[in-house]
N, C-alpha and C positions, 0 to 999 in steps of 0.2 A: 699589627697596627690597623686600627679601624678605616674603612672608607671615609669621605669628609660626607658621602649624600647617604649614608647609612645610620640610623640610629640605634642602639641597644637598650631594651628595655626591660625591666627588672621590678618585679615585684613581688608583695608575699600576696598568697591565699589560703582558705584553708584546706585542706590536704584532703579530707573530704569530697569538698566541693570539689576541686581540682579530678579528681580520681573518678570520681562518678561521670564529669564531664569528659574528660578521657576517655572513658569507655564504651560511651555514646559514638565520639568520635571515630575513636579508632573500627567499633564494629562495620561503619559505615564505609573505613578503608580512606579514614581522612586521618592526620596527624594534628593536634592542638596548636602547632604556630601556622600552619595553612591554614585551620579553620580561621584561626584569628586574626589573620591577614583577610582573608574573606570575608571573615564579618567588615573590618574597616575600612575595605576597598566598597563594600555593598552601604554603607552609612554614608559616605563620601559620593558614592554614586548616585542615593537614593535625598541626601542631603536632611539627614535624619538627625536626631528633631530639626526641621527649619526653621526659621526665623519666626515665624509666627504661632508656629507652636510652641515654641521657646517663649514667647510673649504672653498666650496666652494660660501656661504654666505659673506665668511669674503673676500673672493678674486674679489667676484663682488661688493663689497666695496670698497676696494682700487681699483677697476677698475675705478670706478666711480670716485675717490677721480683725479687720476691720470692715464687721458684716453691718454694723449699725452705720456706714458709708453708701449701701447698697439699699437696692427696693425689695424687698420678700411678698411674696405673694403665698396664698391662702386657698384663692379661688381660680381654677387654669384658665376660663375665660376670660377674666380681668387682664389675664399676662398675655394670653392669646391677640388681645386688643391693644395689650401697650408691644407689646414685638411687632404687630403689622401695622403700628401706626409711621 
């Protein structure tokens, strides 16, 4: 029977990928669920992507989506002039 403050997590990849990344791993004398523990302890730590960057993602999205929204520029000094205004 599981813990109640433990989660299991289950996913596919591809076998490949998987094995290559493994191999990385294990040379280093790390095992793939402690690396990946490690990575989400260091994301959670590091607070990656944060909020703003998360915002700023989503905004060069719809930039893209809809650039006749936006100003283009042609000449850098003209841009250079309208960012320092």
């Amino acid at each position: 029977m599981a813990k109640a403050d433990l989660v299991t997590c289950s996913f596919s990849i591809d076998r490949d990928l998987y094995n290559q990344y493994k191999s990385i791993i294990v040379r280093s004398g790390g095992n793939v669920k402690g690396d990946l523990i490690r990575y989400m302890q260091n994301v959670i730590a590091q607070d990656i992507p944060n909020k703003e960057t998360i915002e700023a993602m989503d905004e060069v999205k719809m930039m893209k989506a809809h650039p006749e929204n936006y100003k283009g520029y042609t000449d850098i000094d003209t841009m250079m002039e309208d960012l320092l205004k």
